[in-house]
N, C-alpha and C positions, 0 to 999 in steps of 0.2 A: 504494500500500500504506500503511495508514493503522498507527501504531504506538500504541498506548497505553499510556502510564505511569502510574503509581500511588503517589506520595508518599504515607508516611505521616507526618501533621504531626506524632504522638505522638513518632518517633523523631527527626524534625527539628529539636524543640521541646527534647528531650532532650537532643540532641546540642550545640545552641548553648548549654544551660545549662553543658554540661561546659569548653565552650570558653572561659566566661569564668574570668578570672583569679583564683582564689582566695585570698583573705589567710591568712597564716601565723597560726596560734594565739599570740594576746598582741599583734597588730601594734599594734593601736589604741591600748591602752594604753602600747605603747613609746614610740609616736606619739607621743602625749600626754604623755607622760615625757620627752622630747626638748623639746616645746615647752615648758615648763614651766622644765626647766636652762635654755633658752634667753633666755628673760625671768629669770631669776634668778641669771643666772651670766656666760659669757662667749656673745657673740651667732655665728651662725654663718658668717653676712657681714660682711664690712667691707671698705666702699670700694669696695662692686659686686664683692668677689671670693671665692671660700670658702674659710674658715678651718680647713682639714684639721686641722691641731692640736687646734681646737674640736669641730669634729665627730666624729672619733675619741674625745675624751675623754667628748664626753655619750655618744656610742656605748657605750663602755667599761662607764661606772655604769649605765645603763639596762640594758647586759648583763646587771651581777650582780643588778638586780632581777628582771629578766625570769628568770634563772636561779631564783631564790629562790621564785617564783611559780611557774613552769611545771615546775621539778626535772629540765630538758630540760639537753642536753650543751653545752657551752660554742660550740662550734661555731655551734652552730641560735641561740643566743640571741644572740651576735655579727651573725649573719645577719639576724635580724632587726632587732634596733636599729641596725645601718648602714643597712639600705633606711630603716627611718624617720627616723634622724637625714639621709642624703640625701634626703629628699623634703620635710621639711622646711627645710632648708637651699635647694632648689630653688626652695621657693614665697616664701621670705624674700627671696631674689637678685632674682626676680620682680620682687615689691611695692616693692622698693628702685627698682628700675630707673622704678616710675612715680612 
């Protein structure tokens, strides 16, 4: 008994679109705003290790921009400038380590 399926790539194509990971509105720029304190201010590693002090504080400022810019609830804007200030801090530990 022979069975026959029938993909549709239209929906499949759809479907892995939705699955990829969406950035938050303003991420790039928070991004950017974290590296930026980070050469201009205090760094986010030292010593191979990360400076929660530091990071939380460019987190902080970058929040109230990011709030100032987006008019979104303190909450979401916190939210976002920690994943950027951690993922920046991430790739900094990185490039230290080589």
């Amino acid at each position: 008994m022979s069975l026959n399926r029938r993909i549709s790539w239209t929906a499949a194509t759809r479907t892995m679109r939705q699955d990829r990971v969406a950035l938050p509105a303003g991420f790039l720029s928070a991004r950017a705003l974290v590296e930026c304190f980070t050469k201009t201010r205090r760094p986010l590693v030292v010593a191979g290790k990360f400076d929660r002090a530091a990071i939380m504080a460019h987190a902080a400022a970058v929040a109230k921009a990011h709030q100032l810019r987006t008019a979104c609830a303190w909450g979401e804007a916190m939210s976002v400038s920690l994943k950027a200030a951690w993922q920046v801090a991430k790739v900094a530990q990185r490039a230290a380590a080589h």
